[in-house]
Kinemage of the C-alpha trace (Angstrom):
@kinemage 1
@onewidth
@group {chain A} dominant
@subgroup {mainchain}
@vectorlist {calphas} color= white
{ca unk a 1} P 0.000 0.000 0.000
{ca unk a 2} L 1.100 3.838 -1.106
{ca unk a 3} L 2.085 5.920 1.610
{ca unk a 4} L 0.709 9.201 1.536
{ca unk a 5} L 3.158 12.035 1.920
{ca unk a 6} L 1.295 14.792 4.730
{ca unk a 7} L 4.486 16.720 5.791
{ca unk a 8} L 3.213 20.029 6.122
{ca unk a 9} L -0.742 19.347 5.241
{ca unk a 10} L -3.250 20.344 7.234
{ca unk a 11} L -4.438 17.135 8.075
{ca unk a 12} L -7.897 17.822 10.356
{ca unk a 13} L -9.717 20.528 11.984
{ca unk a 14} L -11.513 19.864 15.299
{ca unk a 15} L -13.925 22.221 17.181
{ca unk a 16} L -13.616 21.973 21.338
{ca unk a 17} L -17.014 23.163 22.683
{ca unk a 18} L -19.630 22.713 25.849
{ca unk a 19} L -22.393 22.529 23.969
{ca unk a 20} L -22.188 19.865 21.378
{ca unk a 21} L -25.546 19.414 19.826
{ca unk a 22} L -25.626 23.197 19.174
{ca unk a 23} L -22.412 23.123 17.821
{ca unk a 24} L -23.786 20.308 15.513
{ca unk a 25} L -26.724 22.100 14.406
{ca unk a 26} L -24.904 25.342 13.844
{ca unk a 27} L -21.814 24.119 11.704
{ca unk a 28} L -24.514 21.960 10.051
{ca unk a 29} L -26.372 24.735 8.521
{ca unk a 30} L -23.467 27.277 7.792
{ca unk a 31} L -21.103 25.258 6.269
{ca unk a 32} L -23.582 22.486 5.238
{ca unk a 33} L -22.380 19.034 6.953
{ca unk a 34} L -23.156 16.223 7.779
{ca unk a 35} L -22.825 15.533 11.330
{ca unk a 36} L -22.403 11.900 12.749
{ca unk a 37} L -21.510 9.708 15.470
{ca unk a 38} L -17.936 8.241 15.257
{ca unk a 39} L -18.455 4.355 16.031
{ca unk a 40} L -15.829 3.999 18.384
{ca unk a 41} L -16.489 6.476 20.680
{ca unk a 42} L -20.263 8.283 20.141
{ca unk a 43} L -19.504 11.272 22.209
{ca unk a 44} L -17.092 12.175 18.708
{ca unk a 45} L -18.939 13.546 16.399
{ca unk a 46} L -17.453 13.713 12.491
{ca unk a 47} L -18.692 15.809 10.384
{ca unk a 48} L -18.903 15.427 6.696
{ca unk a 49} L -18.676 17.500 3.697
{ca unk a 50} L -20.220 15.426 1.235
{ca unk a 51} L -18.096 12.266 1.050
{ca unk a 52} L -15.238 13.471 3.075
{ca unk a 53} L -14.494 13.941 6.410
{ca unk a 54} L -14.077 17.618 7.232
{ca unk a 55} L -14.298 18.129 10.937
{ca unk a 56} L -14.483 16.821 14.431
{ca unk a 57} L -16.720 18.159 17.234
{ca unk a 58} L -15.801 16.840 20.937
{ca unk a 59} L -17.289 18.002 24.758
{ca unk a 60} L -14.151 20.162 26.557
{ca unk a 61} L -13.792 17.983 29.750
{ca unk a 62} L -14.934 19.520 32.887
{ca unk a 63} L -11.898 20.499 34.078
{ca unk a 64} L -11.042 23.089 31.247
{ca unk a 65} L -10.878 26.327 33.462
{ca unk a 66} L -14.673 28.144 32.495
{ca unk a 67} L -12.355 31.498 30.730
{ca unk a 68} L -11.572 29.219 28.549
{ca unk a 69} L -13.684 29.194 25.435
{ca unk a 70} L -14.557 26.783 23.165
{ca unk a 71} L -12.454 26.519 20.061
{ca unk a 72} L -10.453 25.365 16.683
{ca unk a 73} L -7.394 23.117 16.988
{ca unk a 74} L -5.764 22.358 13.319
{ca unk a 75} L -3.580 19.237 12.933
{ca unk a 76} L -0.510 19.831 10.709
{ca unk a 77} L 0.794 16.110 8.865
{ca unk a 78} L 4.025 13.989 9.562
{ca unk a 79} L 5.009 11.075 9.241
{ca unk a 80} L 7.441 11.597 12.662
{ca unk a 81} L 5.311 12.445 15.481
{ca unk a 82} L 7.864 11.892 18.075
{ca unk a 83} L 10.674 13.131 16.043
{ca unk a 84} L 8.728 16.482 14.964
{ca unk a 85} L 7.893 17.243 18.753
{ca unk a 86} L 11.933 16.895 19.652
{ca unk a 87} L 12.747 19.065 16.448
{ca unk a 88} L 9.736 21.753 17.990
{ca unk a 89} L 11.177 22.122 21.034
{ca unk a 90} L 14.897 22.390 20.160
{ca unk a 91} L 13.480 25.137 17.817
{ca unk a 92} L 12.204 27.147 21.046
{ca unk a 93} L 8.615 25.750 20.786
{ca unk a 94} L 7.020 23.413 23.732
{ca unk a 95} L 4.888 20.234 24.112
{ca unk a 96} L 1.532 20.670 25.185
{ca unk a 97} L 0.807 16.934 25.033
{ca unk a 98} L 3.033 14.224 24.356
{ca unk a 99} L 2.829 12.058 21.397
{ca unk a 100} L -0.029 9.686 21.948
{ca unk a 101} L -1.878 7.062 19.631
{ca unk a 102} L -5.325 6.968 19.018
{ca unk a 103} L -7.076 3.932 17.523
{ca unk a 104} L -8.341 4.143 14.038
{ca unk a 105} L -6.563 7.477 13.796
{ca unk a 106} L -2.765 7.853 14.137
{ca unk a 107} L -0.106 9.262 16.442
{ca unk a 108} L -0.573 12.838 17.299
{ca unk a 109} L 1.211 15.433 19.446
{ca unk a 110} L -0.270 18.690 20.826
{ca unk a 111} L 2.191 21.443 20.716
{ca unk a 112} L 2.778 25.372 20.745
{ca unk a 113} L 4.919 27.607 18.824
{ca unk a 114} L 7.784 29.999 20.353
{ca unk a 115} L 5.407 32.506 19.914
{ca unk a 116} L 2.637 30.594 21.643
{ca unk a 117} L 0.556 29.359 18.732
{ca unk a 118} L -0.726 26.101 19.762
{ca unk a 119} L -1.161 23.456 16.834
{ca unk a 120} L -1.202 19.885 16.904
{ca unk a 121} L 0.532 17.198 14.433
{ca unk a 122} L -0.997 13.991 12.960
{ca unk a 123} L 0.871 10.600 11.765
{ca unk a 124} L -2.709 9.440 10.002
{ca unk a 125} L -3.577 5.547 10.151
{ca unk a 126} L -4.975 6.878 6.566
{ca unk a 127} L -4.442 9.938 4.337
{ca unk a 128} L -5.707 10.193 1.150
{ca unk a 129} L -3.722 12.308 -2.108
{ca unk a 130} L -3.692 15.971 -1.523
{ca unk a 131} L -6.539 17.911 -4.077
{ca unk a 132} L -5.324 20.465 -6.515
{ca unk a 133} L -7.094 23.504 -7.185
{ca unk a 134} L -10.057 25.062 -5.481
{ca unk a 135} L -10.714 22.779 -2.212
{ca unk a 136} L -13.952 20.785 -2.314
{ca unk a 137} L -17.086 23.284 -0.333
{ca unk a 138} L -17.052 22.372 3.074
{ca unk a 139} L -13.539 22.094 3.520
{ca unk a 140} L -11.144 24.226 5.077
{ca unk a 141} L -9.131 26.417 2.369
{ca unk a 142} L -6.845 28.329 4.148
{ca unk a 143} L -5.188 28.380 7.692
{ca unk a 144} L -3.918 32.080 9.477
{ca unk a 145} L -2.028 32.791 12.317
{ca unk a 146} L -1.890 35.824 13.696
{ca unk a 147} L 1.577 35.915 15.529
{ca unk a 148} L 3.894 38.751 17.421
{ca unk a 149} L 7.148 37.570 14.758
{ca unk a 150} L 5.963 36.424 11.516
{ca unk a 151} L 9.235 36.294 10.696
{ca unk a 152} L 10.202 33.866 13.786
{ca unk a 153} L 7.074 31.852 13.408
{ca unk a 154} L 7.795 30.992 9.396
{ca unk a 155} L 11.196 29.875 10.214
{ca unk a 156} L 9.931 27.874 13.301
{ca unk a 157} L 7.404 25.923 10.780
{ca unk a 158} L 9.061 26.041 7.522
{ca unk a 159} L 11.664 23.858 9.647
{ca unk a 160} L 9.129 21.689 11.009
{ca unk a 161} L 7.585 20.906 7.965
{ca unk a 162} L 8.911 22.420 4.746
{ca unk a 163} L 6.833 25.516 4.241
{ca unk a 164} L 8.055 28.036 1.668
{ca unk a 165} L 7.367 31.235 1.314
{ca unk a 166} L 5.292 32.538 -1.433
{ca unk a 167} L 4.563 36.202 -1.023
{ca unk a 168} L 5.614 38.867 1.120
{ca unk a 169} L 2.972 41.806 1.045
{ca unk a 170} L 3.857 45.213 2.925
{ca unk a 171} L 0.653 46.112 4.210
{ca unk a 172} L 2.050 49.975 5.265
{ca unk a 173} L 1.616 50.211 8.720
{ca unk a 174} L -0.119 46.519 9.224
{ca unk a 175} L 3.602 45.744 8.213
{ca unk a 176} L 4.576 42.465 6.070
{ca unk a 177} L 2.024 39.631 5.615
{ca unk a 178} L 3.628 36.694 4.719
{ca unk a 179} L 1.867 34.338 2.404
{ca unk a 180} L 3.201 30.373 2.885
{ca unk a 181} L 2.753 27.107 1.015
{ca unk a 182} L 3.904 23.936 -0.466
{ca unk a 183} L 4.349 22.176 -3.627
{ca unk a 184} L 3.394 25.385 -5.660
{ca unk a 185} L 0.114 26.005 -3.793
{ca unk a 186} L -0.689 28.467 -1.135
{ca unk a 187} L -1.925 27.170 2.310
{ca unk a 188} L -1.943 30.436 4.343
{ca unk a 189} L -0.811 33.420 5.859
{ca unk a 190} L 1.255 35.004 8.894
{ca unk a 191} L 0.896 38.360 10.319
{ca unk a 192} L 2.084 40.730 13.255
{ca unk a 193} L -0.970 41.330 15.638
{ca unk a 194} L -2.047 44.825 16.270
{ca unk a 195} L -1.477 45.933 19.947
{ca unk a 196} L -4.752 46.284 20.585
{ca unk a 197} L -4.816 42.296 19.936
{ca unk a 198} L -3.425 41.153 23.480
{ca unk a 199} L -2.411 37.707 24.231
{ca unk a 200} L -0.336 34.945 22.676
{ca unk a 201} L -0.296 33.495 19.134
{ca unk a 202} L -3.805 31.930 17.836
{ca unk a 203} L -4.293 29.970 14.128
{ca unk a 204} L -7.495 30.912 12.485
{ca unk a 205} L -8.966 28.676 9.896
{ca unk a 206} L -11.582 29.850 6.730
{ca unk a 207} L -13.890 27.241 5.763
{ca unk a 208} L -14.772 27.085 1.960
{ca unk a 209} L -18.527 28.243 1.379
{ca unk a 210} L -21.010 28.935 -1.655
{ca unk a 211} L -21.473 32.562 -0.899
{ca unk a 212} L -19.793 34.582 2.123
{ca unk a 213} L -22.386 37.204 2.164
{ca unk a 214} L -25.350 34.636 1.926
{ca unk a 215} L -23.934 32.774 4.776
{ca unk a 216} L -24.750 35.982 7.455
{ca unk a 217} L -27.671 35.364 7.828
{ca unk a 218} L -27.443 31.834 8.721
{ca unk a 219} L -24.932 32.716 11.040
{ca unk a 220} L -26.844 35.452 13.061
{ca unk a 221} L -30.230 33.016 12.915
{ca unk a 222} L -28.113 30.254 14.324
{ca unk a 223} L -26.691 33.213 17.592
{ca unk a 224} L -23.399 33.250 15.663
{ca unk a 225} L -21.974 36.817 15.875
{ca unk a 226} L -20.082 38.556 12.855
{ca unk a 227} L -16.624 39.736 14.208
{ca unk a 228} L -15.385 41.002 10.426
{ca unk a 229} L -17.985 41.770 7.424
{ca unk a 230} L -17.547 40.042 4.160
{ca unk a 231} L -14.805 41.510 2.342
{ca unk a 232} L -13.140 41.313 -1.309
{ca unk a 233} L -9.596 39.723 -1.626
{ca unk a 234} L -7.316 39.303 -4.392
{ca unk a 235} L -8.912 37.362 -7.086
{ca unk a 236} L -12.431 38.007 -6.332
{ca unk a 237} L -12.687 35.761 -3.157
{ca unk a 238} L -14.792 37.304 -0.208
{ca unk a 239} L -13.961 36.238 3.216
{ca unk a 240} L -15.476 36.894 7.081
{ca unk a 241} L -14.657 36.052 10.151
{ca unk a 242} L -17.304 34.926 12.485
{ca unk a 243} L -17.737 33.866 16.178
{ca unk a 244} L -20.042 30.554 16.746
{ca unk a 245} L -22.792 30.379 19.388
{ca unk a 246} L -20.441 29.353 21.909
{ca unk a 247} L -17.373 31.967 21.144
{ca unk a 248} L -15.288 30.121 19.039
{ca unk a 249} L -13.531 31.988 16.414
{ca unk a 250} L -13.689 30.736 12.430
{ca unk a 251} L -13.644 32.396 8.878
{ca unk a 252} L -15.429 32.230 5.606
{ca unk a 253} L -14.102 31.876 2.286
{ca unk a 254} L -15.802 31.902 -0.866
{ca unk a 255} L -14.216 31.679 -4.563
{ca unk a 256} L -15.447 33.793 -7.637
{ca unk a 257} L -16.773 31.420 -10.236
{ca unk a 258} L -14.942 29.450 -11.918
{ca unk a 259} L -12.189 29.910 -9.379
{ca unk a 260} L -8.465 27.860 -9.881
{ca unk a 261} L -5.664 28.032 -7.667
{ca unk a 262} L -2.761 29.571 -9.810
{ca unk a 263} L 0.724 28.336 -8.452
{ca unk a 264} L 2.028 31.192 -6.581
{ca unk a 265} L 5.550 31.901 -7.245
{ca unk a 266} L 8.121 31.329 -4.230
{ca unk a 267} L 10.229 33.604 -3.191
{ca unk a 268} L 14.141 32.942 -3.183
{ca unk a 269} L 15.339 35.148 -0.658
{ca unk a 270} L 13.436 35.175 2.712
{ca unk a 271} L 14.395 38.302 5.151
{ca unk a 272} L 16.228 36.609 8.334
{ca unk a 273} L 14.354 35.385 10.819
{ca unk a 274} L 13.993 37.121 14.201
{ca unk a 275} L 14.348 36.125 17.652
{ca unk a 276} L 11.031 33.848 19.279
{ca unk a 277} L 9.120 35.119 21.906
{ca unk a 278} L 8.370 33.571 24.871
{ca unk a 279} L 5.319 30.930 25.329
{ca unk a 280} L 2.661 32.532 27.809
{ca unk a 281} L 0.535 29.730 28.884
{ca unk a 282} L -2.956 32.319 28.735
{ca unk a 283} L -3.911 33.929 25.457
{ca unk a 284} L -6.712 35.957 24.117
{ca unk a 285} L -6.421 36.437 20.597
{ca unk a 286} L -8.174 38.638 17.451
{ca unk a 287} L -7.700 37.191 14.430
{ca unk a 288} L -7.383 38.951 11.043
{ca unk a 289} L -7.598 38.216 7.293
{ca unk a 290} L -5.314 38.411 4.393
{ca unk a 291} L -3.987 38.951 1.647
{ca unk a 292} L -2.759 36.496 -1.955
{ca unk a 293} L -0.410 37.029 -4.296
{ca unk a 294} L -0.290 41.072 -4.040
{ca unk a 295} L -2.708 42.335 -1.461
{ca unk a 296} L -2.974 45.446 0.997
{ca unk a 297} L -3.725 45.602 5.001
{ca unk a 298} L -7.140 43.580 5.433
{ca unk a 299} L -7.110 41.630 2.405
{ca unk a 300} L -6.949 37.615 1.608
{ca unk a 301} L -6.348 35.746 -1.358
{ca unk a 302} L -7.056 33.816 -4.740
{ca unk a 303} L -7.421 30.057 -4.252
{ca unk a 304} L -6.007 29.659 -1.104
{ca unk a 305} L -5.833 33.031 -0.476
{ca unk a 306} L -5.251 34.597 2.538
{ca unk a 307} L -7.534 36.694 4.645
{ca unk a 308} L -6.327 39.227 7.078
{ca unk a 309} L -7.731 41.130 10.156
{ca unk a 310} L -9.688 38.896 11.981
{ca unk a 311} L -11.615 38.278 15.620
{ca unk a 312} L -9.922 37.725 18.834
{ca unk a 313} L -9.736 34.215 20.086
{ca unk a 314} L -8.507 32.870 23.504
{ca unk a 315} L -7.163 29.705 23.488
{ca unk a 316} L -5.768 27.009 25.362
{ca unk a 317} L -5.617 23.471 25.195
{ca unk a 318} L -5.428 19.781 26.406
{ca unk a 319} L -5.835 16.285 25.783
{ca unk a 320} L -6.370 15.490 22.067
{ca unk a 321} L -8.763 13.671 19.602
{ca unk a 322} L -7.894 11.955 16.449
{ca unk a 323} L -9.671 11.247 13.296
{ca unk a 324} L -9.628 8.118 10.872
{ca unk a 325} L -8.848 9.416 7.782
{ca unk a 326} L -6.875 12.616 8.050
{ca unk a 327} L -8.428 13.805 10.654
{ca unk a 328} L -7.049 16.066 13.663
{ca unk a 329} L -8.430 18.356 16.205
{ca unk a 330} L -7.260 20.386 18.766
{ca unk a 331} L -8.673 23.747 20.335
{ca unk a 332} L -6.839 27.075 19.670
{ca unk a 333} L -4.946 29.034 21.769
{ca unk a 334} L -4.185 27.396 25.040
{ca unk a 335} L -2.976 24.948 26.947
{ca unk a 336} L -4.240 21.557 26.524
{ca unk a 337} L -6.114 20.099 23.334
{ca unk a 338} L -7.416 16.657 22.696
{ca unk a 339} L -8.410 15.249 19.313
{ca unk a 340} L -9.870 12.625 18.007
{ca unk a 341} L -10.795 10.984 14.299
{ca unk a 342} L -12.952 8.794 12.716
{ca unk a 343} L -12.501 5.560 11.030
């Protein structure tokens, strides 16, 4: 059997929250899933986007401190666990959990960036081939993290995983967004927080939607709360970032019809990176769109295009959940995740 190369993918997205079945209902009707059971453990609940997994949706245990909130974990691919959590800490980032398996899912490994980003990373019992182009509606099509060294945090992950760089954008006084990817195709952004955007490092992910705009209303019928309006990017996408019924932080991103991903060109010189920051265990975060290939201060991109100002997001996290097929989740900013992922 082919092995499936994930260095570097994001693997899975899972949502921590203490209110499951309204988490379920919401997520159901805004970005149209399918929300079921995971057989092996019921109180996991996958969610589909038509015949692929797309999320996970898990209860925070009870002894997740009540400030904080419920929230997004994203679980980068490797086919190392153990060895990519040494490499993360020798490069001045931390372990959050230690490398653990999970049945019918993988090895996984919650960890934080110098910075204080908190991601997790997923050996998958099964990946399938990476998709080209536009990602499939319902899927998540492009991961931001809002950061106090963009700089720092590239060269913490580009290590980790083999990022490149694709575009550098000088926003004025929003300073340099940096666009990175893989292979050719963009996969996010990184930007310096504002001061008025307190706390630690957070990752924001967009989820891939019909129609940005016609998605408000779902949002605000469902007690979601709009914490950017819809705005154009590069390319004709539109993105927003949003707040779920229970506070968690996410984005929309729609494509303009007939939307491709064009290759993005990498860049051969990369400015040198500058000294991490320390981790603060305790982090409130805003999050904030993006910008593509050539974009200005609020802006995100073409296919994978990259969104910028977004809403603040405190996050910590703890034990983690796995999914079967690709599928990670963890919480966002914060101490402790836990993930899990369905067969």
């Amino acid at each position: 059997m082919e092995v499936v190369d994930v260095r570097g993918r994001f693997m899975w997205h899972q949502l921590l929250t203490r209110d499951v079945p309204k988490a379920k209902a919401f997520y159901s009707r805004v970005a149209g899933w399918q929300a079921q059971p995971w057989p092996p453990d019921p109180t996991f609940t996958v969610c589909h986007a038509g015949d692929q997994p797309a999320a996970g949706i898990m209860p925070m245990a009870p002894e997740f401190p009540q400030d904080v909130p419920p929230h997004w974990m994203q679980y980068i691919g490797t086919r190392d666990v153990d060895g990519t959590a040494e490499a993360a800490v020798l490069a001045g980032g931390f372990i959050v959990k230690q490398p653990s398996d999970m049945k019918g899912a993988g090895r996984y490994a919650v960890l934080a960036d110098p910075q204080g980003g908190v991601f997790a990373i997923l050996d998958p019992e099964n990946a399938r081939p990476e998709d080209a182009g536009t990602p499939p509606l319902g899927l998540f099509s492009w991961h931001e993290l809002g950061t106090t060294d963009n700089e720092a945090a590239f060269a913490f992950y580009s290590q980790l995983f083999g990022w490149d760089a694709m575009q550098r954008m000088d926003m004025g006084p929003m300073g340099i967004y940096l666009v990175f990817g893989q292979n050719g195709q963009q996969l996010g952004g990184m930007y310096v927080k504002a001061p008025e955007m307190p706390g630690q490092a957070f990752w924001l992910p967009y989820c891939h939607v019909p129609d940005v705009d016609a998605s408000l209303s779902v949002v605000e019928k469902g007690g979601g709360k709009i914490m950017l309006p819809p705005m154009d990017v590069p390319g004709g996408s539109r993105i927003t970032v949003l707040q779920d019924p229970e506070g968690a932080a996410f984005a929309l991103h729609s494509f303009p019809a007939a939307a491709g991903m064009a290759p993005a060109k990498v860049e051969t010189k990369a400015p040198k990176a500058k000294p991490a920051a320390k981790f603060k265990p305790k982090a409130k975060a805003k999050a904030k769109p993006k910008a593509k290939v050539k974009a200005k201060a609020r802006v995100a991109a073409k296919k994978k295009s990259p969104p910028r100002k977004t809403a603040a997001k405190k996050s910590k996290t703890r034990g983690a959940r796995v999914k079967p097929k690709a599928r990670p989740k963890v919480k966002a900013k914060a101490k402790k995740t836990g993930a899990r992922r369905k067969k």
